[in-house]
N, C-alpha and C positions, 0 to 999 in steps of 0.2 A: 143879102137881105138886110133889111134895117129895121130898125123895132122903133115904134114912135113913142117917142119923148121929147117934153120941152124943151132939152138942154143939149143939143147933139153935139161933139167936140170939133171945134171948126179945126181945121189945118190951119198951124203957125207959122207967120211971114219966116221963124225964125231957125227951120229947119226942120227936117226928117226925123230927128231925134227930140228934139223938145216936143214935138206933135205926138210920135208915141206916146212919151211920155205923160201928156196930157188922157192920153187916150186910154192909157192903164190906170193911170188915177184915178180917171170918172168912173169908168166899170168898178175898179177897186171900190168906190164906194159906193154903186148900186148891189153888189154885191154886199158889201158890208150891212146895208141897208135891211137888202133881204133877211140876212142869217139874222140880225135882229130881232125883227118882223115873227120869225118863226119860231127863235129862241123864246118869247116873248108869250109866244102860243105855247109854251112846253112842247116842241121839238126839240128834243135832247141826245145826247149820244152820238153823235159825229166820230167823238176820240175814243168810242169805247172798239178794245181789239176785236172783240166778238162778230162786230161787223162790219171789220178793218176786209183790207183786201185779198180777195181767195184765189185760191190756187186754179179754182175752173172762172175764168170771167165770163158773164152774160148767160151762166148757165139760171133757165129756167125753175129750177128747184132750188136755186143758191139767193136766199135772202141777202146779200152784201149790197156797200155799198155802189157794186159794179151794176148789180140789177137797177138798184134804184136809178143809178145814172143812164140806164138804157131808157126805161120808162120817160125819164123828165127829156130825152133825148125827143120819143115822139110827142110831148106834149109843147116843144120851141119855143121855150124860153132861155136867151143863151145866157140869165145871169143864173137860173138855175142849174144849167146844166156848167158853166164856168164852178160854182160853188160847189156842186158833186166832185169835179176833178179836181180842187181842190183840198177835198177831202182824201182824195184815194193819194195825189201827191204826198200829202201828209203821212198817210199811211206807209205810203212806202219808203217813211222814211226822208223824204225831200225836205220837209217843213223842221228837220230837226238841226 
């Protein structure tokens, strides 16, 4: 699936890896973009542990950030749902 935007990242004559490359930087900064966007709005609390990542994921009575990521999952958007896993990476410790 592809999400329309002005800027799609073309494949580089220059290889497999410099196109990655290209390819995580753009997201990287539609991403970046986003959490901006919302920060901006007072969406807050990303790094707070309270609702770091739980011991039941996807459970229906567990406000975390795993529910949230299930939610933004049926509404497809994948820079949102890219920025949720992000969060929970962090959480677990990855981003440190």
């Amino acid at each position: 699936m592809r999400f329309s935007r002005s800027s799609v990242v073309p494949l580089c004559k220059c290889g497999e890896l410099a196109s990655l490359d290209a390819l995580v930087d753009a997201f990287a900064e539609e991403m970046k973009a986003k959490l901006r966007e919302k920060a901006q709005g007072g969406y807050t609390g990303w790094d707070d542990p309270d609702w770091a990542v739980s011991e039941r994921p996807l459970d229906p009575e567990d406000e975390t950030v795993w529910q949230a990521l299930h939610e933004h999952v049926g509404k497809g958007d994948p820079v949102d749902i890219a920025n949720f896993a992000a969060f929970i990476w962090n959480a677990q410790g990855s981003g440190s």
